[in-house]
N, C-alpha and C positions, 0 to 999 in steps of 0.2 A: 219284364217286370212291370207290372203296373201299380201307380200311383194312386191314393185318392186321399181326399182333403177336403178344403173348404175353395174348392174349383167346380167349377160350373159341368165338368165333365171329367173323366176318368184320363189321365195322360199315360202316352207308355215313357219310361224313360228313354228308349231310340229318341223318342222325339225329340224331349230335352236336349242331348246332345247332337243333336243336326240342330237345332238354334242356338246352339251357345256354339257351336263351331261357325258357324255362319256370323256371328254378332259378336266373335271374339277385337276386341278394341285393345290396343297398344299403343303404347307412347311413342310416336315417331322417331323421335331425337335418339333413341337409344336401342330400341327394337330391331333384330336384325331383321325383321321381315321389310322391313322400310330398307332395309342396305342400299338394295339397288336403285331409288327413288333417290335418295342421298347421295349414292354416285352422280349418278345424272345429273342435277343442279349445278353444279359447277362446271360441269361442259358444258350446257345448255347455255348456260349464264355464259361464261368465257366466249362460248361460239356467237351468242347473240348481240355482244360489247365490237366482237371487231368487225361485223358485217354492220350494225349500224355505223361503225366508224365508216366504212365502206361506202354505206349509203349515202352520209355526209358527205365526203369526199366528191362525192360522184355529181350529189347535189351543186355542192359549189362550183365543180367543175362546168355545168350546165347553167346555173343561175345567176349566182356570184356568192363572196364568201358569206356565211352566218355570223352577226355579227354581236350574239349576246344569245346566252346560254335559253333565256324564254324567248327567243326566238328560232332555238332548235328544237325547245321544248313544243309549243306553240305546232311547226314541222310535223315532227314526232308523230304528236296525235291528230295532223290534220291534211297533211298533206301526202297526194297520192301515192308517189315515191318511197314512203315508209307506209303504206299500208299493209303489204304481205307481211313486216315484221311485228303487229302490232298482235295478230294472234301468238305467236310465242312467247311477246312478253301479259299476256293473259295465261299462259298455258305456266310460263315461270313461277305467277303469282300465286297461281293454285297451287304448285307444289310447295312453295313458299308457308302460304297456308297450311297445309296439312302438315310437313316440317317442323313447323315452330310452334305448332297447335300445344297449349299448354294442359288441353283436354286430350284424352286419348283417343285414339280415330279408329274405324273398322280394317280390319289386315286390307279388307278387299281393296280400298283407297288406293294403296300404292300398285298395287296390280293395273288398277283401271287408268290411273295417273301415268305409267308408264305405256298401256296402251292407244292411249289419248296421244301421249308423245310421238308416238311409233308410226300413226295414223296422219297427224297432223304433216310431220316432215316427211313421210313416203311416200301417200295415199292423194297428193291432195294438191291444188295447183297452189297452196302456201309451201309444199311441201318440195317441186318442182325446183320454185324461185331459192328456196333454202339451198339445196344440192346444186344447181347451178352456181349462185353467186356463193358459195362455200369453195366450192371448184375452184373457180376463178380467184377467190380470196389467196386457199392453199397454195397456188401458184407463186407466191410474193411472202407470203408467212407461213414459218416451218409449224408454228404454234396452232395454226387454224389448221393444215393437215394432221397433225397430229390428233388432234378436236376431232376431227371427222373419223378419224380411224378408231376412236375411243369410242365415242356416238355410235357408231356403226356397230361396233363388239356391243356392246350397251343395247343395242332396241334389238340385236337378232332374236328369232323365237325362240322360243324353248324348247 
């Protein structure tokens, strides 16, 4: 079917509908296409709360203790020791983002958020340090195995 109007050229409608399927926007919060981006955040989040604890730990074991919260803070973003964790709490905030977005986002977002994920902790020597010191976590906390077995079901492909 072709179109015409007050358009610079004659449109077919296929067209139409390969851009409006492509540029379809939904509310994340509530849209099942976001489901699976919405799973993930709380493991992501859960798993990345007890590995910096971890990190802490480790920290003061080597250093001495932390002794005021802007001074882990401060750590956090500066010191070498937490540098691999720094991209996943980047990677969190994006989802975070798109999450709570009060505007509606493109489907593809959580597709590409999810494979950003997938990437980052597989693919990647951020992604190494993740599954080692998760390993090592799961050892001592049933909570972080459990994390990883979730994370794991959670980024398989499709």
């Amino acid at each position: 079917t072709r179109l015409q109007g007050d358009w610079s050229s004659d449109v077919c409608s296929s067209d139409l509908e390969t851009t409006l399927i492509y540029e379809t926007v939904m509310i994340p919060a509530v849209d099942p296409a976001f489901g699976r981006l919405r799973e993930l955040r709380p493991l992501l989040l859960k798993s990345h709360r007890i590995l910096m604890e971890a990190e802490k730990d480790h920290y003061e074991a080597i250093y001495a203790p932390i002794a005021t919260k802007g001074e882990y803070l401060h750590l956090v973003l500066h010191h070498e020791q937490f540098s691999w964790l720094r991209p996943i709490s980047q990677l969190i905030v994006q989802i975070d983002e798109v999450l709570m977005a009060k505007q509606p986002q493109a489907i593809e977002r959580a597709t590409e958020l999810i494979g950003q994920t997938r990437y980052l902790l597989q693919a990647t020597e951020i992604g190494e340090a993740f599954q080692s010191r998760s390993q090592r976590s799961a050892q001592s906390n049933p909570e972080m195995a459990m994390l990883i077995i979730k994370l794991t079901e959670l980024l398989q492909d499709d």
